[in-house]
N, C-alpha and C positions, 0 to 999 in steps of 0.2 A: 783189601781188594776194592771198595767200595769209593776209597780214593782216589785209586790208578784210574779208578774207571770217571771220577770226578774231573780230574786232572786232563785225558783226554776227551772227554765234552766239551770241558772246556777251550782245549786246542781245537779242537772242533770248530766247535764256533764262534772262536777267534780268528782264526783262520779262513771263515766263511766272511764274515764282518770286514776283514783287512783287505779279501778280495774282491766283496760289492761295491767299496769306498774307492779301490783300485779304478774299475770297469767306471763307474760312474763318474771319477775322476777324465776319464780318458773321455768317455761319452762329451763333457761339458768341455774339453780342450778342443775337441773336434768340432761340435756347433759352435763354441767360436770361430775357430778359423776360419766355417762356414761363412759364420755372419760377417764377420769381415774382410773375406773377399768378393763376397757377394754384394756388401756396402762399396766396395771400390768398385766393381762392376757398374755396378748402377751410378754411380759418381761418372764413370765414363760414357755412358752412354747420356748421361744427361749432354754433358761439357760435348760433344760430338753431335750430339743434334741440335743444341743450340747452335753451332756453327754452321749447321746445314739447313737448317729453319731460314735462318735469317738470308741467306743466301737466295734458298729454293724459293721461298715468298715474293722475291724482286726483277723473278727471272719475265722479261720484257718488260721492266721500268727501265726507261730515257732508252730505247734502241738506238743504233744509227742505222740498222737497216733491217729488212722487213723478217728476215731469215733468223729469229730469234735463238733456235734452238739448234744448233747445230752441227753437233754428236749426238745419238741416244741409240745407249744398245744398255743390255742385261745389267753391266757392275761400271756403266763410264756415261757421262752427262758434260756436255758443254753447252755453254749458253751465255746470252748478253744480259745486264742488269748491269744497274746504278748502285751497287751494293755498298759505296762510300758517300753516293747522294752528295755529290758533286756534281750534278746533270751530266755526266760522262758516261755511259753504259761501258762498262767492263766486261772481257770475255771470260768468265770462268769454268774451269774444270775440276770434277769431281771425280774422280778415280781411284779403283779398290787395284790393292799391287800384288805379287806374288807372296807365298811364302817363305819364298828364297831373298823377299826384301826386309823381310821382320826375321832377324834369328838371335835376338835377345831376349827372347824366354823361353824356357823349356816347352813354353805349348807350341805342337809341330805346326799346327793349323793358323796359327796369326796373321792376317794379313796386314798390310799397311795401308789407309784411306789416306787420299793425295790429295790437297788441292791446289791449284794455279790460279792465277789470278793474272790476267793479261801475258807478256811474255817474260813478267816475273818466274822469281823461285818456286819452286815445289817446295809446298810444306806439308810435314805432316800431320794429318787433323786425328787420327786413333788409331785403333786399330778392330780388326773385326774378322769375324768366323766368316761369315756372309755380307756382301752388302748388295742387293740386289733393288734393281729398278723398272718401272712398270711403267708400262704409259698409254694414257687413255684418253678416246678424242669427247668431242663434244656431247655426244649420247652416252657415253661412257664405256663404246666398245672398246678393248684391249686391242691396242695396237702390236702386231708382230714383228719381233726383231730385225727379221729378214728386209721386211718392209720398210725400216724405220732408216735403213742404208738410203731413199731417196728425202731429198728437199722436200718436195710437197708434200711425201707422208709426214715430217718430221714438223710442220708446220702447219698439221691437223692435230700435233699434242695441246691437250689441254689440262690434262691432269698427268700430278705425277706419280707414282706410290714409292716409299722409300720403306723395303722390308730389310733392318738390321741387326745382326743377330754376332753378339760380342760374346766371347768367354775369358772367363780370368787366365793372367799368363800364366799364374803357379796353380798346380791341382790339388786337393784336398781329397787323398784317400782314393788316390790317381782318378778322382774325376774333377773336371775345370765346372766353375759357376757362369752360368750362361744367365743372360738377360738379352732379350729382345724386346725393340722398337717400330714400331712399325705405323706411318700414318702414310694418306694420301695429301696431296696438296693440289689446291686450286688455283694457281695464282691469276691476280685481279687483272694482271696484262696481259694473258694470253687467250683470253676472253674475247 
């Protein structure tokens, strides 16, 4: 009897052992995935604000005319800059697109961030949960969107804020890894 009873202890706790190694196993499959789409994440949002750094920085280098900036609402920015520094100020647009224009990947929410570049192609620069834009004059008051529909208000921006907020396309444990970006920009031209 003293065996039977040996015998299952032992399955006992073999059977506990086979399943912590199990759980643990799964545990350390899952923080991976985590980490690497969380590392892709972040990989995008860098490569996407570097394209929008270097852009947003130059907005009112080499104008050809005084109305620098002019679109600005919540998710859409057009404006003039020398972004090839050829003295030719370029008209660029910055535009977040539907979800009905990103539907290769499972995540419902993706949008498409669009850029133009004079009455070139539309390219596409990422993609993003949110891409939202702020704009602020000279004192720093937040200028209102409603407002920003005229020329003159639109030629009192002086700062811009660019708040973006990416998630991974595939979900890990049906939730997406979000990473957000968010700076203000000063540019030296619009001063």
């Amino acid at each position: 009897m003293s065996q039977l009873l040996d015998i299952i202890g032992s399955f006992i706790t073999g059977a506990t052992i086979v399943l912590v190694v199990m759980n643990l196993n799964f545990q350390i499959t899952t923080s991976q995935r985590e980490n690497f789409f969380n590392s892709i994440s972040q990989t995008e949002v860098i490569n996407v604000a570097n394209v929008v750094e270097h852009d947003i920085y130059k907005i009112g280098f080499q104008p050809s005319t005084s109305n620098i900036i002019t679109q600005a609402d919540s998710n859409k920015i057009q404006f003039y800059a020398d972004i090839d520094n050829d003295l030719t100020a370029e008209q660029v647009t910055y535009s977040l697109g539907t979800t009905n224009d990103l539907n290769g990947t499972p995540n419902p929410d993706d949008k498409p961030i669009y850029r133009k570049v004079n009455a070139g192609s539309t390219n596409l620069v990422g993609s993003a949960y949110s891409f939202n834009l702020s704009y602020y004059d000279s004192i720093g008051n937040q200028l209102q969107y409603g407002s920003l529909a005229s020329q003159a208000t639109r030629n009192r921006i002086r700062k811009v804020t660019i708040d973006y907020l990416y998630q991974s396309p595939y979900p890990v444990d049906g939730n997406y890894q979000t990473v957000q970006w968010k700076k203000t920009f000063n540019p030296r031209n619009l001063n």
